[in-house]
DRENPA-3360 file (N, C-alpha, C; in nm, 2 decimals, always signed):
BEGIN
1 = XXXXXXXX = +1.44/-0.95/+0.26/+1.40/-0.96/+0.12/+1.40/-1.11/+0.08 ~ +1.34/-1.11/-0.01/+1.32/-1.28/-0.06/+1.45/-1.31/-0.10 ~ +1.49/-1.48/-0.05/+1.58/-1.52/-0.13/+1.52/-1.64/-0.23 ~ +1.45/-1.58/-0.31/+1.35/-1.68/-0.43/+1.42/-1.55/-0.55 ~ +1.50/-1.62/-0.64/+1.56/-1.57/-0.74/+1.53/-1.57/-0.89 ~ +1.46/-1.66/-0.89/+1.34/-1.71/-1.02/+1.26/-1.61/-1.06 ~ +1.26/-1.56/-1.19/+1.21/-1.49/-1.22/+1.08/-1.46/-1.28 ~ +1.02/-1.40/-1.13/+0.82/-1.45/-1.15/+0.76/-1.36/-1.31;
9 = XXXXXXXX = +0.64/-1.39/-1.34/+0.55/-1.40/-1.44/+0.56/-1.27/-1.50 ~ +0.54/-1.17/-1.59/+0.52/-1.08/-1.63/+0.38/-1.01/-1.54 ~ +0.35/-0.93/-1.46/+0.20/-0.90/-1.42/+0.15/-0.75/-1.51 ~ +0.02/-0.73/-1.50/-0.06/-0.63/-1.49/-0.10/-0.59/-1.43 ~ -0.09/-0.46/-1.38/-0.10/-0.42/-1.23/-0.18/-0.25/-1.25 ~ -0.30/-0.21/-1.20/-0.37/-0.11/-1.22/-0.31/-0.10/-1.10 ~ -0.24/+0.07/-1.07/-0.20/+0.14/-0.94/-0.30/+0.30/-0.94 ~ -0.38/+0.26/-0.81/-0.44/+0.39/-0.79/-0.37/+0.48/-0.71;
17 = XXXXXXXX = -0.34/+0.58/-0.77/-0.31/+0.70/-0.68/-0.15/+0.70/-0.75 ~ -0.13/+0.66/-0.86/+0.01/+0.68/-0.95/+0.07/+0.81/-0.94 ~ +0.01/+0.87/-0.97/+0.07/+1.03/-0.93/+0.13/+1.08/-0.80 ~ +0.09/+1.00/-0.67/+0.15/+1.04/-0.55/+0.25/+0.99/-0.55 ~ +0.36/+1.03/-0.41/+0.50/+0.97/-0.39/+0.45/+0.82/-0.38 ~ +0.38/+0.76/-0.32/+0.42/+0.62/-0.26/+0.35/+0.57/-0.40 ~ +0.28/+0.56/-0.50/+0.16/+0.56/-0.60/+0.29/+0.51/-0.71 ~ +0.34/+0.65/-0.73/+0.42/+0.68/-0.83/+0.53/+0.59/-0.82;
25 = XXXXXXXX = +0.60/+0.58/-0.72/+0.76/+0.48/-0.67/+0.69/+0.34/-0.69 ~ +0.57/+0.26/-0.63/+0.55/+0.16/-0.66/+0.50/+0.14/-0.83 ~ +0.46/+0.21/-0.88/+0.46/+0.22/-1.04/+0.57/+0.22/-1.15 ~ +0.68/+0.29/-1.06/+0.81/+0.29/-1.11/+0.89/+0.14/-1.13 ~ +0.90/+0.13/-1.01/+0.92/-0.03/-0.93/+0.84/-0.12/-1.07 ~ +0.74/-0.09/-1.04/+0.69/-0.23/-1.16/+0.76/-0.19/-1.26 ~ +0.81/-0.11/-1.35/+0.77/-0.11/-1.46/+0.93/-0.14/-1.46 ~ +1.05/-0.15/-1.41/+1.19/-0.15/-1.44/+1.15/-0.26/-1.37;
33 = XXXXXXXX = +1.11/-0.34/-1.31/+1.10/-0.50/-1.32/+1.03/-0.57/-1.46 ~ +0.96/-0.48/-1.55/+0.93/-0.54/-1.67/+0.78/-0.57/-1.68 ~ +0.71/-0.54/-1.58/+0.54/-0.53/-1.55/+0.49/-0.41/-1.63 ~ +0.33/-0.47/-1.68/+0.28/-0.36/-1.71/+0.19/-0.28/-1.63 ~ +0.18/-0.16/-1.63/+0.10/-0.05/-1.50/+0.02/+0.04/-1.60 ~ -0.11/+0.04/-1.56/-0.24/+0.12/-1.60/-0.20/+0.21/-1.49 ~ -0.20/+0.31/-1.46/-0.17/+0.45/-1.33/-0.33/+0.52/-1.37 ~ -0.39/+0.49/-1.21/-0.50/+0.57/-1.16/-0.49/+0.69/-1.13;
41 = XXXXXXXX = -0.55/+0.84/-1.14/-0.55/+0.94/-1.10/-0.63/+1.03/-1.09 ~ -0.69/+1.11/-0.98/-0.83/+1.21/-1.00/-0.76/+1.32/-1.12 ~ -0.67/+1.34/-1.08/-0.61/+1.44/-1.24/-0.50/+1.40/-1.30 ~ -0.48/+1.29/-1.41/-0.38/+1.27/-1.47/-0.29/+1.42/-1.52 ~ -0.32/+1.47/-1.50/-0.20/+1.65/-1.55/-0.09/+1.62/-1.46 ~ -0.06/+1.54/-1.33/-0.01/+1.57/-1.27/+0.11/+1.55/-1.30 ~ +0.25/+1.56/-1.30/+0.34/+1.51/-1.34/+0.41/+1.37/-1.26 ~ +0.49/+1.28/-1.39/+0.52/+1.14/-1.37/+0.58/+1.11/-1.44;
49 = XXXXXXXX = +0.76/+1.06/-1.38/+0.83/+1.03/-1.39/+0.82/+0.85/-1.54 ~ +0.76/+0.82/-1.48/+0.78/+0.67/-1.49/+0.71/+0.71/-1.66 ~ +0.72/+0.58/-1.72/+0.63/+0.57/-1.88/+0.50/+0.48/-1.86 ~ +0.38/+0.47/-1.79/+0.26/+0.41/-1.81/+0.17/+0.53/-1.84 ~ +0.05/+0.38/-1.86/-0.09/+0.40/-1.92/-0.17/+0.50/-1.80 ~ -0.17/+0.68/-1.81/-0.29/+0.70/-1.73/-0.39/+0.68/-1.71 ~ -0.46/+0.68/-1.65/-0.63/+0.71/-1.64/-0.67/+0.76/-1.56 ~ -0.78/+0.86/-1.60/-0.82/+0.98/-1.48/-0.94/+0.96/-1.42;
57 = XXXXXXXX = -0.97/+0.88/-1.28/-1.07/+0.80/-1.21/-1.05/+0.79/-1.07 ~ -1.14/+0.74/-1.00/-1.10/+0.68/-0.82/-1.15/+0.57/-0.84 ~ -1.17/+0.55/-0.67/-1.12/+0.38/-0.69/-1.30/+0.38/-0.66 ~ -1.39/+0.51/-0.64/-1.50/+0.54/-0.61/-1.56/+0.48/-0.74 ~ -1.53/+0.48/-0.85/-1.60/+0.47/-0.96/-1.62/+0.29/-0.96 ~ -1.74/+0.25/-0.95/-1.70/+0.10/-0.98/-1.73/+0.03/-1.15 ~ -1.75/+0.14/-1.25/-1.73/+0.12/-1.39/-1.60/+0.06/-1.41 ~ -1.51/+0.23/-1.33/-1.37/+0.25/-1.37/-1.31/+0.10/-1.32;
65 = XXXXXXXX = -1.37/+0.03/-1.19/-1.29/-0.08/-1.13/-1.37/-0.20/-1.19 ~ -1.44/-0.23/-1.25/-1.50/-0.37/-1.31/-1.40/-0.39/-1.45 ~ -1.42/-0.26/-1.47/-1.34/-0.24/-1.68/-1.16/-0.28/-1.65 ~ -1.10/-0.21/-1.54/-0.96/-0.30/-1.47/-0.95/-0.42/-1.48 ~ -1.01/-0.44/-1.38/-1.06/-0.58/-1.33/-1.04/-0.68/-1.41 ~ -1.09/-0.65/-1.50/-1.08/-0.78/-1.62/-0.99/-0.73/-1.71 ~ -0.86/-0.63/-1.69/-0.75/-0.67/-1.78/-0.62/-0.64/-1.72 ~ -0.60/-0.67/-1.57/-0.51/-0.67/-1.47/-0.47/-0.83/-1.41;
73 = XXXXXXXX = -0.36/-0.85/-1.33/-0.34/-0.95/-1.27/-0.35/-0.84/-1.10 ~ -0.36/-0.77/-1.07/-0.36/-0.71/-0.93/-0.36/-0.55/-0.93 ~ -0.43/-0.49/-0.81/-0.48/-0.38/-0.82/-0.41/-0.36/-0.69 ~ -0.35/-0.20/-0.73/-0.27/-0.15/-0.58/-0.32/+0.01/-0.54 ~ -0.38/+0.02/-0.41/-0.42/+0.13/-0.39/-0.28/+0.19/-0.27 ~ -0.30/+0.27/-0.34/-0.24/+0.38/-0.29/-0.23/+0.52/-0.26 ~ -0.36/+0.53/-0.21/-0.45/+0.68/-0.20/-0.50/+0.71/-0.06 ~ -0.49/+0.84/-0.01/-0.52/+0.85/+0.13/-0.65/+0.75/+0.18;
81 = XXXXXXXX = -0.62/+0.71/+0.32/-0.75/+0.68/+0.32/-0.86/+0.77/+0.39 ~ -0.79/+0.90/+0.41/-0.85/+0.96/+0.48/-0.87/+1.12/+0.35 ~ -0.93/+1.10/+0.25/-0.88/+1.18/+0.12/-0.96/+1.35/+0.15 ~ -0.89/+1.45/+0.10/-0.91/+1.61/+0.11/-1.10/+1.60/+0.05 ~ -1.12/+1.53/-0.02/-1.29/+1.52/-0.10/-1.31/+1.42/-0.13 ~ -1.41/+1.35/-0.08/-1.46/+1.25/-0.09/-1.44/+1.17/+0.02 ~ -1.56/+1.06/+0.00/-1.55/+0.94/+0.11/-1.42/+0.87/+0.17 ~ -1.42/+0.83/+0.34/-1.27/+0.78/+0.36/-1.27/+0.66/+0.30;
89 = XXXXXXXX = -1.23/+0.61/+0.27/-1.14/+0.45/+0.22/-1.24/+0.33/+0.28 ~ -1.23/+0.38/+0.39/-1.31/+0.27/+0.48/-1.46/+0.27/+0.46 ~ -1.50/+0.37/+0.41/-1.64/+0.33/+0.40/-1.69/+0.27/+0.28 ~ -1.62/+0.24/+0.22/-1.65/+0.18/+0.06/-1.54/+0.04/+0.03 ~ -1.46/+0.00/+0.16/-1.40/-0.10/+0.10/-1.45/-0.22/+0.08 ~ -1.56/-0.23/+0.14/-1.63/-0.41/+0.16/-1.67/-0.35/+0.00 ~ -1.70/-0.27/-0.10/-1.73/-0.29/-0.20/-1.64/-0.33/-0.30 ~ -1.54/-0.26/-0.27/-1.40/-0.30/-0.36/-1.36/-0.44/-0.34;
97 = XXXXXXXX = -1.40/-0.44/-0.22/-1.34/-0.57/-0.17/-1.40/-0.72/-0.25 ~ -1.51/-0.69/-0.22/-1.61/-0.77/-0.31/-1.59/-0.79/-0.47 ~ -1.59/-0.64/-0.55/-1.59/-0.64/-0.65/-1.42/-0.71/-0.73 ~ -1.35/-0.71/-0.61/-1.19/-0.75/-0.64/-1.24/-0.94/-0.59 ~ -1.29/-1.00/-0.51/-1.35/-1.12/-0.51/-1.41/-1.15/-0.58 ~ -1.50/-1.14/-0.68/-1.58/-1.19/-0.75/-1.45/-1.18/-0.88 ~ -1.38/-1.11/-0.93/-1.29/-1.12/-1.05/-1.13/-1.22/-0.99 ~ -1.13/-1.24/-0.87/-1.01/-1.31/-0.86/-0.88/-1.27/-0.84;
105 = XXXXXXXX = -0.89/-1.13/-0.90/-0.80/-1.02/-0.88/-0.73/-1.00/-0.74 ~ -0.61/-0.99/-0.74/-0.50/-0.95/-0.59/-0.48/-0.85/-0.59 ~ -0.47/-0.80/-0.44/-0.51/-0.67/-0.43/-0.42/-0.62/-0.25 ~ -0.33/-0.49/-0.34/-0.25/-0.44/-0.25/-0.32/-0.34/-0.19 ~ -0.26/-0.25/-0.06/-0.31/-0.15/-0.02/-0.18/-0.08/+0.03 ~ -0.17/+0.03/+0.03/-0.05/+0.09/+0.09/-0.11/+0.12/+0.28 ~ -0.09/+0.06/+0.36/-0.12/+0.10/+0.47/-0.12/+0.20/+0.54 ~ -0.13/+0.22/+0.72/-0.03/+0.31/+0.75/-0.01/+0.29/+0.90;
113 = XXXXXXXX = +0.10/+0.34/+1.01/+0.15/+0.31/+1.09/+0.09/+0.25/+1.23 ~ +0.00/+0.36/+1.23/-0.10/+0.40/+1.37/-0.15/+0.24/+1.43 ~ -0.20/+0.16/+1.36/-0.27/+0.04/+1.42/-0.14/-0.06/+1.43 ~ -0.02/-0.03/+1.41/+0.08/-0.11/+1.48/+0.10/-0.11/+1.58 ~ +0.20/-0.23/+1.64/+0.23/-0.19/+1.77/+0.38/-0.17/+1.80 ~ +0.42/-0.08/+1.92/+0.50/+0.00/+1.93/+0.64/-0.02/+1.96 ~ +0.62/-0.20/+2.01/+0.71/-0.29/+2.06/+0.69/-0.45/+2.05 ~ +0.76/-0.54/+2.10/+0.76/-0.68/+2.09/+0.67/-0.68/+2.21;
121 = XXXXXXXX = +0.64/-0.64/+2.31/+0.58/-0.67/+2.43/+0.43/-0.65/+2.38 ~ +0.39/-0.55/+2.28/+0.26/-0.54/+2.26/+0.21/-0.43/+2.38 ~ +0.26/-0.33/+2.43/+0.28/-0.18/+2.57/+0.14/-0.12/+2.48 ~ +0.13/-0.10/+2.35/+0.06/+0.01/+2.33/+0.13/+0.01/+2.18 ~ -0.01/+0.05/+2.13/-0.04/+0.11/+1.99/+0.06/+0.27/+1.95 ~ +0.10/+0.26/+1.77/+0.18/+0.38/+1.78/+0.09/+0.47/+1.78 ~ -0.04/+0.45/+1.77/-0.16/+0.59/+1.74/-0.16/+0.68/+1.87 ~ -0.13/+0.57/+2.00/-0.19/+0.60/+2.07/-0.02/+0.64/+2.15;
129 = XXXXXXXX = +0.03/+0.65/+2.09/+0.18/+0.72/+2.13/+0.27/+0.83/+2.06 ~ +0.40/+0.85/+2.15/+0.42/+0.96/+2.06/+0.50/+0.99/+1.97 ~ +0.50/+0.88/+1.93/+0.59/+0.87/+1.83/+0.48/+0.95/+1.65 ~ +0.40/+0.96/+1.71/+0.27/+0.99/+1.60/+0.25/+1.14/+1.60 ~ +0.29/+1.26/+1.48/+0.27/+1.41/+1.54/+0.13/+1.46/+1.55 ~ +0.07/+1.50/+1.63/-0.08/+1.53/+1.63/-0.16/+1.56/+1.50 ~ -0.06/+1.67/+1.41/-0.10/+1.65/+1.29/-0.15/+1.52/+1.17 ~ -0.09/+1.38/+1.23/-0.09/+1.30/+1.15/-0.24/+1.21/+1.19;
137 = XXXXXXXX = -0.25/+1.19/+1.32/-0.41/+1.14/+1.37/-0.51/+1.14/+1.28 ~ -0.55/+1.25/+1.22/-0.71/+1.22/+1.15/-0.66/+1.10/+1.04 ~ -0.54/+1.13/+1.00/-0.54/+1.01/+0.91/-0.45/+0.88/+0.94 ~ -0.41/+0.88/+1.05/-0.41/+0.72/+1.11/-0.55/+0.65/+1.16 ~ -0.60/+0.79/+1.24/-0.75/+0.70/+1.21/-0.82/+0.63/+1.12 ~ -0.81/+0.72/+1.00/-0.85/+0.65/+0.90/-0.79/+0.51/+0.84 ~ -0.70/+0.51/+0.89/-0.61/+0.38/+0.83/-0.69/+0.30/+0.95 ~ -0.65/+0.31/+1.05/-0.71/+0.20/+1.14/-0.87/+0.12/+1.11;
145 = XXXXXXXX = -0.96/+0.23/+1.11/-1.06/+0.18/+1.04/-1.05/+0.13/+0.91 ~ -0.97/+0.16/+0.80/-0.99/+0.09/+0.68/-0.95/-0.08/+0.75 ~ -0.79/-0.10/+0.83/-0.75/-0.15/+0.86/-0.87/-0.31/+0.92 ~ -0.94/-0.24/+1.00/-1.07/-0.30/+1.04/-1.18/-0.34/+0.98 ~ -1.20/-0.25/+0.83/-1.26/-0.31/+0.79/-1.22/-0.41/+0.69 ~ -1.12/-0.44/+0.65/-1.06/-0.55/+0.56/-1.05/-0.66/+0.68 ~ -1.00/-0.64/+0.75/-1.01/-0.75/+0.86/-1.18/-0.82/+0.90 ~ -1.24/-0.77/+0.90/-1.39/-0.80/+0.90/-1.43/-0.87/+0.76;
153 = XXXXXXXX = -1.34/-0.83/+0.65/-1.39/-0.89/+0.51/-1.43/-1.02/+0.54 ~ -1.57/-1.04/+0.43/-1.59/-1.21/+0.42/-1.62/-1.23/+0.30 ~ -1.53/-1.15/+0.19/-1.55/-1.19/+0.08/-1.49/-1.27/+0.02 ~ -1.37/-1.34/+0.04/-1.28/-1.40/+0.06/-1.19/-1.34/-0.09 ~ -1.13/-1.24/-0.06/-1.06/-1.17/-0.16/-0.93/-1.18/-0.15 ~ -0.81/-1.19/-0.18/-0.69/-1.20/-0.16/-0.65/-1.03/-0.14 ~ -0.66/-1.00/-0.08/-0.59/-0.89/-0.04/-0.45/-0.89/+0.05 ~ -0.36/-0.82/+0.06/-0.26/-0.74/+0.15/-0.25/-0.63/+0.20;
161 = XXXXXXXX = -0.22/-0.58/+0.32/-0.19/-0.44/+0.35/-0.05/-0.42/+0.43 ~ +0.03/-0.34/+0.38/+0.15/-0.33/+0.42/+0.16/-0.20/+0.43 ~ +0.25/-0.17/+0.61/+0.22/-0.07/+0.71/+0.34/-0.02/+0.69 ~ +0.38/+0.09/+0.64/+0.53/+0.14/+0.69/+0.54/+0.17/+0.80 ~ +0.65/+0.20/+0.87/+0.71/+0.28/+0.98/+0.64/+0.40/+1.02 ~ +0.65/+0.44/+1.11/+0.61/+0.58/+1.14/+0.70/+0.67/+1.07 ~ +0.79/+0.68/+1.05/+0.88/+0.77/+0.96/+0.89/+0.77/+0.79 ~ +0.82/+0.83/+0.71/+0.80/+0.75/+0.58/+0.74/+0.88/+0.56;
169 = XXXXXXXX = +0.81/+0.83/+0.45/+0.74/+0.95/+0.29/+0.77/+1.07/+0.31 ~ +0.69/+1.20/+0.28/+0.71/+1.32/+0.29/+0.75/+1.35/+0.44 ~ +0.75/+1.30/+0.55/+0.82/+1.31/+0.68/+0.97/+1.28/+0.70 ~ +1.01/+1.13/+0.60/+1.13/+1.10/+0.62/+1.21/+1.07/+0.50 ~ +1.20/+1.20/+0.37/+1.29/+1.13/+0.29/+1.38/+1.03/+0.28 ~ +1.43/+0.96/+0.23/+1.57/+0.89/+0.22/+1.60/+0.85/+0.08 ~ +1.70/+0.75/+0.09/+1.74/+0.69/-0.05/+1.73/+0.57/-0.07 ~ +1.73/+0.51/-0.22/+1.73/+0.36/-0.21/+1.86/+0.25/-0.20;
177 = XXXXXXXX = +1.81/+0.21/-0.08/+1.92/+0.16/-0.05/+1.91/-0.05/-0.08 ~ +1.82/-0.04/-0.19/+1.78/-0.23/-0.18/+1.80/-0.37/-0.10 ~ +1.72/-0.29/+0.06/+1.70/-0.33/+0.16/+1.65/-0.36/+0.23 ~ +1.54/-0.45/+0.33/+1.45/-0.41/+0.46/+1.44/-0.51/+0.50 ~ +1.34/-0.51/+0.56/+1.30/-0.66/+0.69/+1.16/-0.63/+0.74 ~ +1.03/-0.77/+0.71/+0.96/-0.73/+0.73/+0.95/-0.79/+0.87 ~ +0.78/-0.74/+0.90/+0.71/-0.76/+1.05/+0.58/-0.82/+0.98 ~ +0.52/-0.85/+1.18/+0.40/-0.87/+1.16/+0.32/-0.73/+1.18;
185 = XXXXXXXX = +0.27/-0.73/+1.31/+0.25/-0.64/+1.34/+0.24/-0.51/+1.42 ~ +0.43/-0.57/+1.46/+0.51/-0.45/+1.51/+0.60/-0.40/+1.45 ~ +0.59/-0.23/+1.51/+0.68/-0.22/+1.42/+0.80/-0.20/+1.37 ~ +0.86/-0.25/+1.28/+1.00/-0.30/+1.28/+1.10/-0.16/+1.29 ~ +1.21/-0.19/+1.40/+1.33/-0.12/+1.44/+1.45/-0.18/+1.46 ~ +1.56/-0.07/+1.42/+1.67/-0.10/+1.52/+1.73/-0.06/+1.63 ~ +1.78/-0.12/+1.68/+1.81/-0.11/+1.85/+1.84/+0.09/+1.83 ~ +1.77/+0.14/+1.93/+1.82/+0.27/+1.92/+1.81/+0.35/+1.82;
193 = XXXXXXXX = +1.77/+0.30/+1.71/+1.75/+0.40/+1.58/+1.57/+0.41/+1.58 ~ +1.53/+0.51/+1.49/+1.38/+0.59/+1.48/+1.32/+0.47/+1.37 ~ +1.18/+0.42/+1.39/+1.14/+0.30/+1.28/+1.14/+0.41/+1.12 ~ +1.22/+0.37/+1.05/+1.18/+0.46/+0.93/+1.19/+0.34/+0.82 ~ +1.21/+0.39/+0.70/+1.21/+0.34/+0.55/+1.22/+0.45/+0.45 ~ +1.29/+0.43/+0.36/+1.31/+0.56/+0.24/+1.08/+0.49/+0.17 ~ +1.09/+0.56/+0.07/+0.98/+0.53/-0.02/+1.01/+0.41/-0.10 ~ +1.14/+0.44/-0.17/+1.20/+0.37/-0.27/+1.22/+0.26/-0.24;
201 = XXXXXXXX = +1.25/+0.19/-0.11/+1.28/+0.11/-0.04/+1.12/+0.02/-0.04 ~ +1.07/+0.07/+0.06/+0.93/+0.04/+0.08/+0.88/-0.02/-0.05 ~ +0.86/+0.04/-0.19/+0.81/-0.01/-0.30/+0.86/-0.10/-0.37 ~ +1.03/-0.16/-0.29/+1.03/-0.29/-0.30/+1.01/-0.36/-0.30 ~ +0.95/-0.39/-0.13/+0.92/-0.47/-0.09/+0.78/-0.48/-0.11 ~ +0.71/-0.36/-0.13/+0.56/-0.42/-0.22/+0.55/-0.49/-0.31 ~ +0.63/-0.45/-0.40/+0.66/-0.54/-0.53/+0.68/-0.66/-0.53 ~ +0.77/-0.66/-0.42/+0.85/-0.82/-0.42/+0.68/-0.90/-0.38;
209 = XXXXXXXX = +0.63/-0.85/-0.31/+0.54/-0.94/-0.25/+0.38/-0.94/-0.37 ~ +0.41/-0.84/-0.45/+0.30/-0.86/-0.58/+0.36/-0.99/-0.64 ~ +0.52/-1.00/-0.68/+0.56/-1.08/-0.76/+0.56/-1.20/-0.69 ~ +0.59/-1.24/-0.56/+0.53/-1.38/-0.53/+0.50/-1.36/-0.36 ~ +0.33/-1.39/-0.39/+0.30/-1.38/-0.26/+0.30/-1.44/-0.10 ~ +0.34/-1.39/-0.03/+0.36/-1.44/+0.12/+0.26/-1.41/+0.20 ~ +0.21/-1.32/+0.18/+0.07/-1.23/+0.31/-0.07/-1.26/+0.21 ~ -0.14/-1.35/+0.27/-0.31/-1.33/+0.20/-0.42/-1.35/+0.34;
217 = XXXXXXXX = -0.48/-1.21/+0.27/-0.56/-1.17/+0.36/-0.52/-1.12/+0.48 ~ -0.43/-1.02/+0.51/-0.32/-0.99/+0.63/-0.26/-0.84/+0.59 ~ -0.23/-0.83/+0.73/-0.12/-0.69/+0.73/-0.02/-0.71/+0.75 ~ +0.12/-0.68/+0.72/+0.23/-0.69/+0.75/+0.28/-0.57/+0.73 ~ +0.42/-0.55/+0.80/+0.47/-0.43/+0.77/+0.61/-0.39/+0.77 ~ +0.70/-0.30/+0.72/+0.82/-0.29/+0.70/+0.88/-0.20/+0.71 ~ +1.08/-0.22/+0.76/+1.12/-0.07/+0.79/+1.28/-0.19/+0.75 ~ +1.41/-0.09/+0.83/+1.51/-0.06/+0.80/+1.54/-0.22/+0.92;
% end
């Protein structure tokens, strides 16, 4: 965790996909640090914890993301990228990507595990291991190609993407324990223990890294 104790800027932060676990926890997160959060959602009905501004939209809409745009300090996606309807993530990011370059705008992504690697030696990808349950593939694919296509960007946009653990979210509940350690792009363990992270945990360190940034243009990633 940062030891920079200076208490950064007030932000404005549009979070898409507010209503999900990892959406909702990084929304929460902003707002008991004292940030303001517009929360994205295909159906705001959904229930949410936290006190922000809905709006019921995707990140498909590029009205919905020009009209943000210009009254945000950074935009955080947090929505499959592999989604039940509609286009995957990857096929529309050079547009976001673009349209978040041209306004200046910083811009998170919630990652995901698959395109890490599985050790310090660099043996093998976790996609392509078994630490991954068959069930979860179609959508680590999709992350890998989103993954790829941010990497390919030449818009020159300030983006981040940060990878949890393979154990995360609805697979590995936990609690907040106001802790972690990041990576580059392996993925972080301890000796003998499973790579995990609570949620709660994880959307600290998103945060921390909205509030003063360390990774532009990069993936990094994080666990226990």
């Amino acid at each position: 965790m940062t030891d920079d104790h200076a208490r950064p800027a007030t932000l404005s932060v549009a979070v898409y996909g507010a209503t999900g676990l990892v959406g909702s926890h990084i929304a929460q997160e902003l707002v008991m640090r004292g940030h303001s959060v517009i929360g994205v959602a295909r159906n705001v009905s959904g229930a949410i914890e936290t006190p922000v501004e809905l709006v019921e939209g995707t990140l498909t809409d590029p009205v919905l993301l020009q009209t943000l745009l210009r009254t945000v300090n950074a935009v955080v996606v947090a929505i499959p990228a592999l989604p039940s309807n509609g286009p995957a993530f990857a096929d529309f990011a050079g547009d976001v990507l673009h349209a978040v370059a041209d306004s200046g705008v910083r811009l998170g992504v919630v990652g995901g595990a698959g395109s890490l690697w599985t050790d310090a030696e660099k043996s093998g990808l976790v996609i392509d291991s078994a630490e991954l349950p068959a069930a979860a593939l179609p959508s680590a694919r999709a992350h890998v190609a989103l993954l790829d296509a941010f990497l390919a960007d030449d818009s020159g946009a300030d983006w981040f993407v940060l990878s949890p653990p393979t154990l995360f979210g609805a697979r590995a509940p936990g609690a907040r324990r106001n802790e972690y350690r990041l990576g580059d792009d392996v993925v972080v363990r301890r000796d003998g223990e499973k790579p995990t992270i609570s949620v709660e945990d994880y959307a600290i360190a998103f945060v921390d890294e909205l509030e003063r940034p360390r990774h532009h243009r990069r993936r990094f990633t994080v666990g226990y």
